[in-house]
C-alpha positions in Angstrom: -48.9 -35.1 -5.1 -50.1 -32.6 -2.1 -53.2 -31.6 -2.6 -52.6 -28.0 -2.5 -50.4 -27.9 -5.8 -53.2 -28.8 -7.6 -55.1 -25.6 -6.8 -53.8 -22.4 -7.6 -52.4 -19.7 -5.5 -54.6 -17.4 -4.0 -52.1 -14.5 -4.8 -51.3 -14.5 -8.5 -50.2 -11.3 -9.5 -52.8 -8.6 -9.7 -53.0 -6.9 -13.5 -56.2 -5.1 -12.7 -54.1 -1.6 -13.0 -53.2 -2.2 -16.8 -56.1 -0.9 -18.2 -57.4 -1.2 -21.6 -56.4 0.8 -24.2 -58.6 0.6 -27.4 -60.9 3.1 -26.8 -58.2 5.4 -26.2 -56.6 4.3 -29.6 -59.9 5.0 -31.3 -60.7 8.2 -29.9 -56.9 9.8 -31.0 -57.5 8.2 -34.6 -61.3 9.6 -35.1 -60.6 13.1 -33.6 -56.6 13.4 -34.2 -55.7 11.3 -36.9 -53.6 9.2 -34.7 -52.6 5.6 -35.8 -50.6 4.7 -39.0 -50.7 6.3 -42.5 -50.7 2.9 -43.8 -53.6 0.8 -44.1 -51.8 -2.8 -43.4 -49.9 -0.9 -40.8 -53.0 0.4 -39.2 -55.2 -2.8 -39.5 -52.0 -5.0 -36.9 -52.2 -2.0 -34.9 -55.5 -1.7 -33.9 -55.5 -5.5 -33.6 -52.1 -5.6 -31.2 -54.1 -3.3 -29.1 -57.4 -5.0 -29.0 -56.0 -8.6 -28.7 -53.5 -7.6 -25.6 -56.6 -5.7 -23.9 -58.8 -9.1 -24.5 -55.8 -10.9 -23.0 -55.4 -8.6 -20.1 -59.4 -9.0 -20.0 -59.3 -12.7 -19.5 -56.6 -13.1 -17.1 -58.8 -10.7 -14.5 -61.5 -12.7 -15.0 -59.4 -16.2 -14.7 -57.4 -14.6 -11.3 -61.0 -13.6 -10.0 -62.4 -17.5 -10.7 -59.3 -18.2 -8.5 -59.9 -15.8 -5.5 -63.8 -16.9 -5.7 -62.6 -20.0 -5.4 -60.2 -19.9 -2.5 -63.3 -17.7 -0.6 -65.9 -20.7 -1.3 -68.2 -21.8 1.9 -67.0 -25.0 3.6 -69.6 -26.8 2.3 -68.4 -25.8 -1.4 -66.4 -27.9 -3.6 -65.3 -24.8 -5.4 -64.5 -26.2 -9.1 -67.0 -24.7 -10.7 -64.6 -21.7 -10.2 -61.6 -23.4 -11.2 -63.7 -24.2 -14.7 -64.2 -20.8 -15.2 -60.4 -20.2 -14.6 -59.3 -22.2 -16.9 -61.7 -20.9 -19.7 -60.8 -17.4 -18.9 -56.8 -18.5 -18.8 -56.9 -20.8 -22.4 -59.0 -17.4 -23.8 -56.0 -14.9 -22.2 -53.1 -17.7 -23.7 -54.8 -17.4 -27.4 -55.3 -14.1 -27.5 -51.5 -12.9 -26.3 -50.2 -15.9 -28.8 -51.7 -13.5 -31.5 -50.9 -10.2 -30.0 -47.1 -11.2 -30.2 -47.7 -12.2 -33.8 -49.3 -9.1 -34.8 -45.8 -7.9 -32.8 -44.1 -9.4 -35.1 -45.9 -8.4 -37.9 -45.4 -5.1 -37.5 -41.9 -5.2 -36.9 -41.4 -6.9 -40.4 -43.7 -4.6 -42.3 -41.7 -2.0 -44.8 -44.2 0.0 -45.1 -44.6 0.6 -41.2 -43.4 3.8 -39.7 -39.7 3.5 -38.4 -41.2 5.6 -35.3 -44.0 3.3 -34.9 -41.5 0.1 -34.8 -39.3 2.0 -32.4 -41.8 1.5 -29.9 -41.5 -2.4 -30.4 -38.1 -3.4 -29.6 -37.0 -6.3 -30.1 -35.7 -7.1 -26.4 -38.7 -6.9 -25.4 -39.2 -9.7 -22.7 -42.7 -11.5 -24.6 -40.4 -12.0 -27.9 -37.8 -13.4 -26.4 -37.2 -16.8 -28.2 -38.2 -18.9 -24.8 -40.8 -16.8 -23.8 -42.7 -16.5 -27.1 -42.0 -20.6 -27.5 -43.5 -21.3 -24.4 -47.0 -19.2 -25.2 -46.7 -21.5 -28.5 -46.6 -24.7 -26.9 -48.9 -24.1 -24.2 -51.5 -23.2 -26.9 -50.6 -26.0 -29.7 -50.9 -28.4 -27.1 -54.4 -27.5 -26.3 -54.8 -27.5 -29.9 -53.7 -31.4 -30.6 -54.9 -32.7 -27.5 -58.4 -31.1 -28.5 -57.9 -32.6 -31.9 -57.0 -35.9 -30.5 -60.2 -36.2 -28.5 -62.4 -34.8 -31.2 -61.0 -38.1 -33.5 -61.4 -40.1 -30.7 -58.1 -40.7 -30.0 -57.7 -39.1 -26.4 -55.5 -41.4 -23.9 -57.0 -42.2 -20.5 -55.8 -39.6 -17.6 -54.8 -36.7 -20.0 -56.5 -33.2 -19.6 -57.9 -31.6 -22.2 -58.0 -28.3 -20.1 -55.2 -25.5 -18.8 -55.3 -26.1 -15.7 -54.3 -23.1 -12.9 -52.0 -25.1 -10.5 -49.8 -23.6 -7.9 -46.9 -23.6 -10.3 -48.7 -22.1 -13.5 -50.7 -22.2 -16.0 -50.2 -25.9 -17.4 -51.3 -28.9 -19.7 -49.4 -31.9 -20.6 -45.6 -31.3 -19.5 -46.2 -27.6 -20.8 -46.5 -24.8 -17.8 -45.9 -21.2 -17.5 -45.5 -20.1 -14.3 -47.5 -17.1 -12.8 -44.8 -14.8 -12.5 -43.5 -15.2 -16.0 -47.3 -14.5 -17.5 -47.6 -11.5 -15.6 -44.5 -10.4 -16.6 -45.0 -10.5 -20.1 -48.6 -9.1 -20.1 -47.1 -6.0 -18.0 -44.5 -5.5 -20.5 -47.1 -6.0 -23.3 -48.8 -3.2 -21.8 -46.0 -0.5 -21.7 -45.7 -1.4 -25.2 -49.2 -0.7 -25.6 -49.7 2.4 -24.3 -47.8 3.9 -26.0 -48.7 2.3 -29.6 -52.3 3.5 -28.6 -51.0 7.1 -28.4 -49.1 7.1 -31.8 -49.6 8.9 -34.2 -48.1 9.3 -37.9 -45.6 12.1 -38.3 -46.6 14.4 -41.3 -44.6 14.1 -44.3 -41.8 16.8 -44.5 -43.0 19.5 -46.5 -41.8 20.2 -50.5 -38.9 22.8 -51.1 -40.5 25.8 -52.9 -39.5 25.8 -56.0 -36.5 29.0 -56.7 -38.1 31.7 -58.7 -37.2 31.8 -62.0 -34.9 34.6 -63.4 -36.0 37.0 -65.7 -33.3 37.4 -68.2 
């Protein structure tokens, strides 16, 4: 295999523009009672905003490994950085595998707000049965082949790590590719942004009750 495939690109798509939104979320619920009614309700929401800003986190700090990387001295072997990348990538791949179940979550939950699902449709692009089955494998495999060294049971020339190639994000015959990631986590975002800024509409008021007649 060419030995530039095995390093990453030194142009994955930039996310530094999505920025995070739970402070935001925090500030509306404290100060305008924004959020969900419903305690369940509100618990997935806070944590589909906090685990999609960690995720959002993690791949600037993995796409920065990269670009230190690629900007190493000539005297610099430069995989300390890749290291680092992959840490930062296996964090961002966990933390969007729960995001999209706390998605899910939501979606399913009868006593969330209809207006509060409206904002999670399900066309979205990260719940789409490939996309979300990919995340899943990516991150089980890590998982087992983790496991499987742990027992003592890891087979010679396997990687234990996600490793950032030019293609993706991939372990074992398991890889995302930049664009679809990016993708997803922009999507994610959209989504987010607006979830951060909901708030639960008051309850239509009672009918006064008619006046009684005198007779």
């Amino acid at each position: 295999m060419p030995q530039d495939t095995l390093l990453p690109p030194a142009d994955i798509p930039d996310l530094s523009s999505l920025h995070a939104q739970t402070e935001w979320a925090a500030v509306l619920r404290y100060f305008k009672g924004g959020g969900s009614s419903d305690i369940v309700t509100h618990a997935l929401f806070v944590n589909c905003v906090r685990l999609h800003d960690a995720a959002i986190r993690e791949y600037g700090l993995g796409r920065q490994a990269i670009l230190a990387c690629h900007g190493r001295k000539p005297d610099e072997f430069g995989l300390g950085h890749i290291a680092e990348a992959t840490t930062h990538f296996e964090s961002c791949i966990w933390h969007f595998e729960r995001f999209i179940k706390h998605v899910r979550a939501l979606r399913s939950l009868k006593s969330a707000e209809i207006e509060l699902k409206e904002l999670l449709p399900r066309d979205l692009s990260f719940l789409n049965q490939s996309a979300e089955n990919q995340i899943t494998q990516l991150r089980h495999t890590l998982a087992h082949l983790e496991g499987a060294a742990l027992r003592g049971e890891f087979l010679q020339g396997t990687s234990v790590a996600l490793m950032p190639l030019e293609r993706g994000l991939s372990v074992s015959n398991h890889t995302i590719s930049w664009s679809d990631l990016a993708l997803w986590l922009r999507d994610a975002h959209a989504c987010i942004e607006k979830l951060s800024r909901f708030k639960s509409p008051s309850p239509s008021p009672s009918p006064s009750p008619s006046p009684s007649r005198k007779a």
